[in-house]
C-alpha distance (Angstrom), angle and dihedral (degrees) to the residues before:
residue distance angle dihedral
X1 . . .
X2 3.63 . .
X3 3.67 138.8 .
X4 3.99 151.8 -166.3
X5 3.51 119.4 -130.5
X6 4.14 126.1 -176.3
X7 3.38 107.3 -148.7
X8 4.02 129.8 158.1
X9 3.94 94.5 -3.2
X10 3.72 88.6 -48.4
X11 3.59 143.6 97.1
X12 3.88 124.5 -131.9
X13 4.09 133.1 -154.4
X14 3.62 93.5 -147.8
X15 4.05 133.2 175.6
X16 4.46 130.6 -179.0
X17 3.56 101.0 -83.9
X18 3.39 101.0 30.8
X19 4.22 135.0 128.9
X20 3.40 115.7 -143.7
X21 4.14 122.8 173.4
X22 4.32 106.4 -141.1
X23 3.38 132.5 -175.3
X24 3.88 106.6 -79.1
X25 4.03 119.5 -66.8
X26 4.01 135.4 -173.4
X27 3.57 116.0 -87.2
X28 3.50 164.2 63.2
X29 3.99 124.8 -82.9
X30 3.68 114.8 -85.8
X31 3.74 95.1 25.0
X32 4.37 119.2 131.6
X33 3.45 115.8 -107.1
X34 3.93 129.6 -175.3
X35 3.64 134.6 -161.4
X36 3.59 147.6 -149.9
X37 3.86 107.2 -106.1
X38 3.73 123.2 -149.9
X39 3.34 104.6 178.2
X40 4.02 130.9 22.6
X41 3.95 123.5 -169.2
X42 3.72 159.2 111.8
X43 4.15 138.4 -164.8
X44 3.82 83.1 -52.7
X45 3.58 123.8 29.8
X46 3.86 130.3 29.1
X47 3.72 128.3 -165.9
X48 3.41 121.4 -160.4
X49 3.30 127.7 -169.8
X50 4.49 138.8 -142.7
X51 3.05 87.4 -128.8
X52 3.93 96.7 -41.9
X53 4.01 134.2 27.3
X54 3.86 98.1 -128.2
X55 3.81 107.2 -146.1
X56 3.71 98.8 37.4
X57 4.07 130.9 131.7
X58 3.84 127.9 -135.8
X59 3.53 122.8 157.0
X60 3.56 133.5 157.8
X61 3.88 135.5 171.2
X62 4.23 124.2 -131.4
X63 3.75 109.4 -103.4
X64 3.32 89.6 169.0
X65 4.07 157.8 8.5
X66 4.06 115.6 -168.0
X67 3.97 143.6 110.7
X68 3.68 131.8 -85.9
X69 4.00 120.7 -129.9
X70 3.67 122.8 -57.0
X71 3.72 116.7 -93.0
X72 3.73 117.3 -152.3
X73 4.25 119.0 -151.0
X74 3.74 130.4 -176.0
X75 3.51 125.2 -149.6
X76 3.79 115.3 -156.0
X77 3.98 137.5 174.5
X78 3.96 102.2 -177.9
X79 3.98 114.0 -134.8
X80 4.09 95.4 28.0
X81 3.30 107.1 76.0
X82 4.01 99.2 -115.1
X83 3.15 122.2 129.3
X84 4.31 119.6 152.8
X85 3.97 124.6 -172.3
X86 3.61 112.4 -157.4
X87 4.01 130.0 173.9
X88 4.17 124.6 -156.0
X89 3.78 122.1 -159.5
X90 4.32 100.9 -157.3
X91 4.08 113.6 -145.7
X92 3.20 123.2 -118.4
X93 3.93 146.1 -170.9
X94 3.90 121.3 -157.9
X95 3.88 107.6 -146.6
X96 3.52 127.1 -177.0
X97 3.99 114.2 -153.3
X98 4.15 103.5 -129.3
X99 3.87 95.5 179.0
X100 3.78 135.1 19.1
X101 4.24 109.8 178.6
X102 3.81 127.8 147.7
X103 4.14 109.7 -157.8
């Protein structure tokens, strides 16, 4: 059974087992997390929801709280001698879904 979960601004194709990196959430590694499903289903039944399927499951568990890769940016205004190089290191939370289940 698989799942999609909004999270962050974003919308996530998620499965039991699986290890997905989200924008950055509250709390400490190993805590429970749930998550607001909008869609529910397998080979043979679909749920979806308007906006959300009420009655469905998704948990997941913190693996892990850490920052992606810098990104470097240069701001530039030709003929006025500005130019600005700036880097940005994104949060991120690893979460592992534990339980996906639509009632």
């Amino acid at each position: 059974m698989f799942a999609v979960i909004k999270t962050g601004g974003k919308q996530y194709l998620v499965s039991a087992g699986t290890k997905v990196k989200v924008e950055k959430l509250e709390g400490e590694i190993g805590s429970k997390l749930s998550f607001e499903t909008l869609y529910v289903g397998d080979e043979k039944t679909a749920a979806v929801g308007t906006p959300l399927v009420s009655g469905a499951v998704v948990e997941g568990k913190i693996v892990d709280q850490d920052r992606h890769d810098k990104v470097v940016g240069i701001k530039y205004k030709p003929k006025k001698r500005y130019k600005m190089k700036f880097g940005h290191r994104q949060a991120y939370t690893e979460v592992e879904i534990t339980k996906v289940s639509a009632k």
